[in-house]
C-alpha positions as CSV (number, residue, x, y, z in Angstrom):
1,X,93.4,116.8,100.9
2,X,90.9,118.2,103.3
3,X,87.5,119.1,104.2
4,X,86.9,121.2,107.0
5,X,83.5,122.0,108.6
6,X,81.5,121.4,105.2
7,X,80.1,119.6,107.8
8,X,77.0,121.5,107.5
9,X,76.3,120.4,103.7
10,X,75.9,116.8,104.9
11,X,72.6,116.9,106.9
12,X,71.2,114.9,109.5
13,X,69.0,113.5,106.7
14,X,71.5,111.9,104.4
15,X,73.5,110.9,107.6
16,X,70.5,108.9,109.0
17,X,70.3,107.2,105.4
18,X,73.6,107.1,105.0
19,X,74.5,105.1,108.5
20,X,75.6,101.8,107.2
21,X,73.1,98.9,107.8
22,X,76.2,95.8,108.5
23,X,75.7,94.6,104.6
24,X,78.1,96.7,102.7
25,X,80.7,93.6,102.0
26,X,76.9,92.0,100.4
27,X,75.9,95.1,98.2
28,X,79.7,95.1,96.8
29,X,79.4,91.1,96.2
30,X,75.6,91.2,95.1
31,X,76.3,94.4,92.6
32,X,80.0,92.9,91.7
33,X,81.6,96.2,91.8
34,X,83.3,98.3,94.3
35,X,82.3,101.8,93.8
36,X,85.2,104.0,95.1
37,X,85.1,108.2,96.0
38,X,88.2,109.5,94.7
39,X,88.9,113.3,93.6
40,X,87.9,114.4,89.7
41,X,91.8,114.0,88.7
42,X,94.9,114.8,91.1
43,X,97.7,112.9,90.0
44,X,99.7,110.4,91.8
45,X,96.8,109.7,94.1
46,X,93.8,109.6,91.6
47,X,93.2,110.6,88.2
48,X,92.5,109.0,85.0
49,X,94.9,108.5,81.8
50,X,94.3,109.5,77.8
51,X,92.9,106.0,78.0
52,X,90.2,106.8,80.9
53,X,92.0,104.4,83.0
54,X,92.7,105.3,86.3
55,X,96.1,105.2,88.5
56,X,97.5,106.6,91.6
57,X,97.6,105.7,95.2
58,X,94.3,105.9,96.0
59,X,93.4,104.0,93.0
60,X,95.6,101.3,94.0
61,X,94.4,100.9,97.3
62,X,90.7,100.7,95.9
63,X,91.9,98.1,93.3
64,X,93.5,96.1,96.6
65,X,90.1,96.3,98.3
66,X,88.2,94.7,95.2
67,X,91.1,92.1,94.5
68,X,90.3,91.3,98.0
69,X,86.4,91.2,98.1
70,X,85.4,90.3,94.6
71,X,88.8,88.6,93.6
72,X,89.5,91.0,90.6
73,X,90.9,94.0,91.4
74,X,89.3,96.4,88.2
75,X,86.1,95.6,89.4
76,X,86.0,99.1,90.6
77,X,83.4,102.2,89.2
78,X,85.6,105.5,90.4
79,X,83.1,108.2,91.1
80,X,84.3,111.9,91.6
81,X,84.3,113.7,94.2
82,X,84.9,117.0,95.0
83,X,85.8,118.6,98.3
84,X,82.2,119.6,98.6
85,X,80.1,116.6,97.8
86,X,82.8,114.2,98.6
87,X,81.4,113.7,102.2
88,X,77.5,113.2,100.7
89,X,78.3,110.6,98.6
90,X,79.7,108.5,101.2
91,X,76.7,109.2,103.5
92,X,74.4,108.8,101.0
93,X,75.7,105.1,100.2
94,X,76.9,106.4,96.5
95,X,80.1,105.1,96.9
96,X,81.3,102.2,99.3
97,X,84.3,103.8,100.6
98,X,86.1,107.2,100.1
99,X,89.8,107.1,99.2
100,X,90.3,110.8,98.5
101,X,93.1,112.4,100.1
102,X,91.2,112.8,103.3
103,X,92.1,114.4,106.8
104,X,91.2,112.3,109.4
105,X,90.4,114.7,112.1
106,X,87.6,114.9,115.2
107,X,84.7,115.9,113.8
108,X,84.4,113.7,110.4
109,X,85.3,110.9,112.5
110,X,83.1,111.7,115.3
111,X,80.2,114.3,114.0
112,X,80.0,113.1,110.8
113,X,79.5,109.4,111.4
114,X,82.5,108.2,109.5
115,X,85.5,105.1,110.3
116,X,88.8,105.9,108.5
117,X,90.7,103.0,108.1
118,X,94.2,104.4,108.7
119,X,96.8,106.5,107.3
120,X,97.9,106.3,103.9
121,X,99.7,109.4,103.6
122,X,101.2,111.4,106.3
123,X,101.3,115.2,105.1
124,X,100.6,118.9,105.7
125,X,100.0,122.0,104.6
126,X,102.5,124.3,102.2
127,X,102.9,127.2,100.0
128,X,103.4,127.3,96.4
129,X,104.3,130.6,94.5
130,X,105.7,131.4,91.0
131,X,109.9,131.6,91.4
132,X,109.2,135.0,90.3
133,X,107.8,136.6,93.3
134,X,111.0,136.3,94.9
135,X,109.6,135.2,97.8
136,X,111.0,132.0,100.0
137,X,108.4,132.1,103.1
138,X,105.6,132.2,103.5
139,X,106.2,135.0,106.3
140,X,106.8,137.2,103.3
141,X,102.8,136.8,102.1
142,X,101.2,139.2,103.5
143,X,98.7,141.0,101.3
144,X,98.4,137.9,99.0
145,X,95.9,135.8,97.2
146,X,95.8,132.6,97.9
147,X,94.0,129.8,96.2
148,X,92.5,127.6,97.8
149,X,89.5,125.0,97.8
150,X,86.5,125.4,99.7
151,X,85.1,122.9,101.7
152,X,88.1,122.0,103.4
153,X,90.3,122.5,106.4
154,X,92.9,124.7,104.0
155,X,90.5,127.4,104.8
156,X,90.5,127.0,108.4
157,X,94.0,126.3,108.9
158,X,95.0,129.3,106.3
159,X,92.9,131.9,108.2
160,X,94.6,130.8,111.9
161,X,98.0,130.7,110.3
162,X,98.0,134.3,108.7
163,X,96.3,135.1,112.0
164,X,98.9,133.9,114.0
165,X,102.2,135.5,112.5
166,X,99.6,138.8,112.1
167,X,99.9,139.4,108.8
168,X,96.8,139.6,105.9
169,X,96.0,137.9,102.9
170,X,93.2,137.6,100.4
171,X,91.2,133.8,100.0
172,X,90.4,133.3,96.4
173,X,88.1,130.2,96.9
174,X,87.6,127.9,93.9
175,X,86.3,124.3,94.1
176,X,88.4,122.1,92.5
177,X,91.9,121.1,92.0
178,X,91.7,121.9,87.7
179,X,90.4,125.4,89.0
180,X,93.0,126.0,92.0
181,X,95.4,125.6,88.8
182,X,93.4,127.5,86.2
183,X,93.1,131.1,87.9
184,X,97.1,130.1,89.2
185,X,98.8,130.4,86.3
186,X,96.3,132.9,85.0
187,X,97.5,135.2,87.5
188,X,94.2,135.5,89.5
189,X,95.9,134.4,93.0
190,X,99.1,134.8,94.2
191,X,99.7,131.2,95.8
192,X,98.2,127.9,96.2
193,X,98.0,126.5,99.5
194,X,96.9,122.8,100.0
195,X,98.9,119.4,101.1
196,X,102.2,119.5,100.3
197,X,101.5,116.5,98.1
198,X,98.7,117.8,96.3
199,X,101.2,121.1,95.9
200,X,103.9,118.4,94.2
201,X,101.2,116.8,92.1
202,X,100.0,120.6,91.0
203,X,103.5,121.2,89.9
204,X,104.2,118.4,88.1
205,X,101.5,119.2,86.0
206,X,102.6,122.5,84.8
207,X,104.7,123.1,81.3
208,X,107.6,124.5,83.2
209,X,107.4,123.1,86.9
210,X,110.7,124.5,87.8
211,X,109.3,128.1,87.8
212,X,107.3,127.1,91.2
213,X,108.5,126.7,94.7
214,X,107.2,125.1,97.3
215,X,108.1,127.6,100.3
216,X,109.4,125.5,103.6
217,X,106.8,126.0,105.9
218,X,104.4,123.7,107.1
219,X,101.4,124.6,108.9
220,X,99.5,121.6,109.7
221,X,99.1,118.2,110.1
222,X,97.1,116.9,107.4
223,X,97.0,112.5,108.6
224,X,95.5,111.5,104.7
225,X,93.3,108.1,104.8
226,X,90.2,106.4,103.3
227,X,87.3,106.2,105.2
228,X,83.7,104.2,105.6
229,X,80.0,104.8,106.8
230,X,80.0,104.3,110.8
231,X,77.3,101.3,111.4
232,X,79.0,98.4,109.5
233,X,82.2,97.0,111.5
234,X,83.2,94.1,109.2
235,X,83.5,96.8,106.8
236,X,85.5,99.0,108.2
237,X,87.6,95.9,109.4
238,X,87.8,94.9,105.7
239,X,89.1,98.9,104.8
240,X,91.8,99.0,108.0
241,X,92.8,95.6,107.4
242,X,93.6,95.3,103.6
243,X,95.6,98.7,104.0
244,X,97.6,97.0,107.1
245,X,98.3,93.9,104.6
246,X,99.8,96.5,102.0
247,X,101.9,98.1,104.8
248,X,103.2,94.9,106.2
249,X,103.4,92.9,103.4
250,X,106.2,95.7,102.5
251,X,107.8,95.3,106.5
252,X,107.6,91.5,105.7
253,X,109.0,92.0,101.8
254,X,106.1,90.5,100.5
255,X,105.6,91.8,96.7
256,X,103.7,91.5,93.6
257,X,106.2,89.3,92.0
258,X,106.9,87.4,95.1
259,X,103.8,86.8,96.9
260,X,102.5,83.5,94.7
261,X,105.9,81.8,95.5
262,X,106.4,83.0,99.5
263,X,102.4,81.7,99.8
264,X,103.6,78.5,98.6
265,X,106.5,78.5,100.3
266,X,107.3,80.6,103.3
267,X,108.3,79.4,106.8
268,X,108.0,82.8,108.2
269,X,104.7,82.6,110.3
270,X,103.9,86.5,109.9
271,X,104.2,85.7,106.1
272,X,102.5,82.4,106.3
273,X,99.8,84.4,108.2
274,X,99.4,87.4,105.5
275,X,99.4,85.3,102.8
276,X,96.5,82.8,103.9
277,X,98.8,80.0,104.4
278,X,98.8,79.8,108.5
279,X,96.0,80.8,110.9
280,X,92.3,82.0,109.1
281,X,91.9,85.4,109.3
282,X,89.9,86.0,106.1
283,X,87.0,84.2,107.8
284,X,87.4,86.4,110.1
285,X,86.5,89.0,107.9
286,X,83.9,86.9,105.9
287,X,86.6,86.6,103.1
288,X,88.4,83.8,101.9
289,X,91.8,83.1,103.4
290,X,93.9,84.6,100.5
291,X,92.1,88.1,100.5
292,X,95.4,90.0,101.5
293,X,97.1,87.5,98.6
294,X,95.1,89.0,96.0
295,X,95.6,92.4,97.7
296,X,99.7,92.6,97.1
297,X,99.6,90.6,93.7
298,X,97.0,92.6,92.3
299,X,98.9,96.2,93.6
300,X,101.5,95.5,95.2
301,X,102.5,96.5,98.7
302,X,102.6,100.3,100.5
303,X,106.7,100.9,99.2
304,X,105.4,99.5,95.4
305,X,102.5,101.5,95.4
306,X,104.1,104.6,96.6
307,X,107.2,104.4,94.3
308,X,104.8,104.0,91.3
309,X,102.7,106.9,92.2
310,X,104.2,109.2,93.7
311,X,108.6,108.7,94.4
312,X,111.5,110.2,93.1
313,X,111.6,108.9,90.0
314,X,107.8,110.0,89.0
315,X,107.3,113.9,87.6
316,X,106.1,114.0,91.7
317,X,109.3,113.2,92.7
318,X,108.1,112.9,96.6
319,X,110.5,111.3,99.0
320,X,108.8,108.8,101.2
321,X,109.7,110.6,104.7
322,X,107.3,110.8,107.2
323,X,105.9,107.7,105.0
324,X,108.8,105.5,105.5
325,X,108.7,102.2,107.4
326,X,108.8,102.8,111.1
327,X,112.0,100.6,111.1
328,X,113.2,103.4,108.5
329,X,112.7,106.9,110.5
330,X,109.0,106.8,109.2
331,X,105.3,106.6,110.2
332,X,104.5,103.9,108.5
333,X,103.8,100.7,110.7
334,X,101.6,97.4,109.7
335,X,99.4,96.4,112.9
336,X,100.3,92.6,113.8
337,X,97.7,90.3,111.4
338,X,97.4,87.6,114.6
C-alpha cells in the first residue's frame, strides 16, 4: 500500500538519526534478530494467525532475509506499522527494513532518504463497492464516500482522479486497514479505494465476499517493495539481492524441496552460482556462500511464495499477471547473480 506526502511527519531530526551508519548487517547479527516493519494485519502479505504467528508475502520475504543473515529464518520480531508511523520507524532505526506494501515512488526514495530493494508486487489502485449499489465503474461515483487511509498516496491519487473525469466525492479518512473495513460494512463510506491487492485481501475477509466488486478501473501505478535506511550499501545490497535470489531461483526452478539436492548437484552455472556452489558472492555481501540457499529452503522462491499467499487457490484468489515471470508476459525478472 502507500504513503504519500506523510512526508512531513518524518522530520529532519529522526532522518539525521535515522541515516544508516554502514553496520546494520552487525546490529542484526550482534542483537540476533531481524526486526521487520510490516502492516498491523493485511492478509496475504502480513498478518498474524489464532496462533500469533505470522504469514504472508511480506513475511516470507523477511523470514528469507533472516534465513540469509542469521541462518534461521524465525529469527524475526514483526513490528506494526501503520501508514502513518510506518516511515518513522524505519528512520528511526526501529525496525531494520520495512516490508509493507510500499510504493516506491520519487520522493521516499529520494526526500525521504530511503533504498527500496525492488519490486515485489506490481499493482494499482481500484474500487471496491457493495454489489448492491449497482454500480460497475467507478465513473458512476460521484457524490460518494470513499474510505480511505491517510498517510498515503490513495489520497493524492483519489483527489486527481475524481478531479480528472470532473466528478465529486467525499474522503472518509481512517487510519488503518481493520478501520477502512469497520465503517465499510457499517455503512459509513460508500467505497474502499486502495491497491487492488489490498482491495482482494479486504474481501476475502468479509462473511459474504461475493456481495463486493472490485470495479475495473485502475488509476495508478502502485510498484509495491521493501525498503532500507539510505547510508548503509551492503545493506541495501543484502535487501535487493536476497529478493533477486527468490525471483530467480523461480526463473532457474530452484525450490524449497529441490534446492539441497540441485546445491549438491547442479551443472547449471547460474544454479551453481545461486546456490553457493560456483563463484563467491556471499562474501561479497559479507555472508557466507549459501545465504541465498537458506533463502529458497527456508521460503521458498517468488512463484512458491506468491501461490501460498496470495494465488488462486487462497480466499485472495489473485492471478499472478503483471507478477508473472518476464519469460511469462510478466514483470517479474531476477537480475543476473554474476
Amino acid at each position: 500500500m502507500k504513503t504519500m506526502i506523510a512526508i512531513a511527519t518524518v522530520t529532519a531530526a529522526t532522518l539525521s538519526a535515522g541515516l544508516a551508519s554502514a553496520g546494520t548487517l552487525a546490529d542484526v547479527q550482534t542483537r540476533g534478530k531481524l526486526n521487520c516493519g510490516v502492516t498491523g494485519g493485511q492478509a496475504g502479505f502480513s498478518a498474524p494467525d489464532a496462533n500469533g504467528v505470522w504469514h504472508g508475502m511480506d513475511v516470507d520475504y523477511c523470514r528469507a532475509i533472516a534465513a540469509a543473515v542469521l541462518k534461521d529464518p524465525n529469527a524475526v520480531t514483526f513490528v506494526p506499522t501503520t501508514g502513518q508511523t510506518r516511515f518513522t520507524a524505519l528512520a528511526s532505526g526501529e525496525v531494520d527494513i520495512l516490508a509493507r506494501t510500499t510504493t516506491w515512488t520519487f520522493s521516499r526514495d529520494v526526500d525521504l532518504k530511503f533504498s527500496f530493494a525492488g519490486v515485489n508486487y506490481y499493482d494499482g489502485q481500484a474500487f471496491m463497492v457493495p454489489k448492491s449499489l449497482g454500480i460497475s465503474s467507478a465513473k458512476d461515483l460521484d457524490g460518494a464516500t470513499v474510505c480511505i487511509q491517510t498517510g498515503t498516496t490513495t489520497e493524492l491519487n483519489l483527489a486527481e482522479y475524481f478531479r480528472r473525469i470532473n466528478i465529486k466525492y467525499e474522503p472518509v479518512p481512517v487510519e488503518n486497514n481493520a478501520d477502512v473495513q469497520q465503517k465499510f460494512l457499517a455503512g459509513a463510506c460508500d467505497v474502499i479505494s486502495s491497491d487492488g491487492s489490498d482491495l482482494a485481501s479486504t474481501r476475502s475477509s468479509f462473511k459474504n465476499p461475493q456481495d463486493y466488486i472490485i470495479l475495473p478501473e485502475i488509476i495508478s501505478k502502485e510498484p509495491l517493495g521493501p525498503l532500507v535506511r539510505q547510508g548503509d550499501d551492503q545493506w541495501a545490497d543484502i535487501a535487493r539481492w536476497t529478493l533477486n535470489a527468490l525471483i530467480s531461483a523461480e526463473e532457474l526452478g530452484v525450490t524449497a524441496e529441490n534446492a539441497d539436492k540441485d546445491a549438491a548437484e547442479a551443472d547449471n552455472p547460474d544454479i551453481g552460482r545461486l546456490l553457493g556452489k560456483d563463484d563467491k558472492l556471499g562474501e561479497m555481501l559479507g555472508l557466507d556462500n549459501e545465504w541465498a540457499k537458506r533463502a529458497v529452503s527456508a521460503v521458498g522462491n517468488y512463484g512458491e511464495i506468491f501461490d501460498r499467499n496470495l494465488g488462486e487457490k487462497t480466499p485472495i484468489a489473485l492471478e499472478r499477471g503483471l507478477n508473472s515471470l518476464w519469460t511469462k508476459g510478466g514483470l517479474m525478472y531476477g537480475l543476473p547473480l554474476r
